[in-house]
C-alpha positions as CSV (number, residue, x, y, z in Angstrom):
1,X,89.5,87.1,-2.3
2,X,89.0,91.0,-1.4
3,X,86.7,89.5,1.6
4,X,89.6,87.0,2.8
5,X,91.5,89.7,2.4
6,X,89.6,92.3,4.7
7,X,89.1,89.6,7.3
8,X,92.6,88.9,7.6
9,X,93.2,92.8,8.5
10,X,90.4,92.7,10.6
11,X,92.1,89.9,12.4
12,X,95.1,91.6,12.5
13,X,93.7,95.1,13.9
14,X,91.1,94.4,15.8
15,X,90.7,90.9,16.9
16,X,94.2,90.0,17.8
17,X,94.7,93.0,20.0
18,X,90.9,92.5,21.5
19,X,92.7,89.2,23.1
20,X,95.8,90.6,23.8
21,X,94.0,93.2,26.2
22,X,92.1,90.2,27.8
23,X,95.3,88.3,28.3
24,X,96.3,91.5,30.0
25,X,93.1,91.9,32.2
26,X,92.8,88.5,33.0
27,X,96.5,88.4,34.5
28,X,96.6,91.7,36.0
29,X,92.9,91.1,37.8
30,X,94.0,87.5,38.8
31,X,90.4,86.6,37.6
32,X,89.0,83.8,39.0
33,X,89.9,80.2,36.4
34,X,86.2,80.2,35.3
35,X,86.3,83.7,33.9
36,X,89.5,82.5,32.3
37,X,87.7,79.5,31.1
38,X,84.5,82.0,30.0
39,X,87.0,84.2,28.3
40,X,88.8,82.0,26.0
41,X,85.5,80.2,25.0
42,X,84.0,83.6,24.2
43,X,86.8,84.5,22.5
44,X,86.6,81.0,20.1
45,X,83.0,81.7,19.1
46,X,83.1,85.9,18.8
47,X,86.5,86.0,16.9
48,X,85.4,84.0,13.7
49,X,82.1,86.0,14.1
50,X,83.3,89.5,13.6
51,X,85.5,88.6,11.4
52,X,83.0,87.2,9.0
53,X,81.4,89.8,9.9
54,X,83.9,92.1,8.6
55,X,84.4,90.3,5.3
56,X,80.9,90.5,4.3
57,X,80.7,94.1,5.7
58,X,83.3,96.4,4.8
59,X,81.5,99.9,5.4
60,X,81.3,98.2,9.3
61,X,84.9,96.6,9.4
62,X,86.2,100.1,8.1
63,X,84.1,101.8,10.9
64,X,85.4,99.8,13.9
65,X,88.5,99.7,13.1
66,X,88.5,103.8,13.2
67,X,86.3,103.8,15.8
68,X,88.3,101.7,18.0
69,X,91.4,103.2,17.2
70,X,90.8,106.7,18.1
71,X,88.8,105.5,21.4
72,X,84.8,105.7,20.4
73,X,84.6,102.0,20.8
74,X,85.5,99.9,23.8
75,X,86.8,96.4,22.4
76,X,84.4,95.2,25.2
77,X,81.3,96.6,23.0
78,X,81.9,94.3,20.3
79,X,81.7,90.9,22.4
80,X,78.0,89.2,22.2
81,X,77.0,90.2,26.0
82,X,74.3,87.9,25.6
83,X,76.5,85.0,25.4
84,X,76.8,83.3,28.5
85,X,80.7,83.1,27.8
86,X,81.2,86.7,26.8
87,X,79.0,88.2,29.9
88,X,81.3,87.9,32.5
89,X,84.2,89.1,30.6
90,X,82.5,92.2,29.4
91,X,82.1,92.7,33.2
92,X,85.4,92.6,33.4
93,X,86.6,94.4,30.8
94,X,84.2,96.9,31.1
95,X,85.0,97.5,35.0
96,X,88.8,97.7,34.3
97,X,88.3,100.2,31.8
98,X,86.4,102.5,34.8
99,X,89.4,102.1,36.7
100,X,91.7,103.3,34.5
């Protein structure tokens, strides 16, 4: 119950605004539709990952979360890059986040 429970905030603070900021990228860099396509599918199989992730590690939830909140951690650095999905969206991400 406690884990369901520490996945569903994880959800809510990490993951949902991880997608929300690639909704954002995606539409401001007009990205191509396959990095679209890449995106979402990354985002189907990494999603339910760090959030199980998070319910079976709470010292690790508890240390993102902080981590990306006060700016240590780029959302970007907890996507798989070795998933084919995920590795041109880290590009991405990781190239609009120079730019800034």
């Amino acid at each position: 119950m406690i884990s369901d429970f520490i996945g569903w905030i994880f959800a809510l603070l990490v993951v949902d605004p991880l997608q929300a900021q690639i909704q954002e990228q995606v539409e401001r860099a007009k990205l191509p539709m396959e990095i679209v396509r890449q995106s979402q599918a990354c985002l189907v199989t990494q999603g339910p990952q760090l959030i199980e992730r998070a319910a079976s590690d709470y010292g690790w939830a508890a240390a993102t979360v902080v981590n990306l909140a006060i700016g240590r951690t780029a959302p970007a650095e907890l996507l798989d890059i070795k998933d084919p999905q995920c590795a041109a969206l880290v590009s991405v991400l990781n190239g609009a986040g120079e730019d800034a």
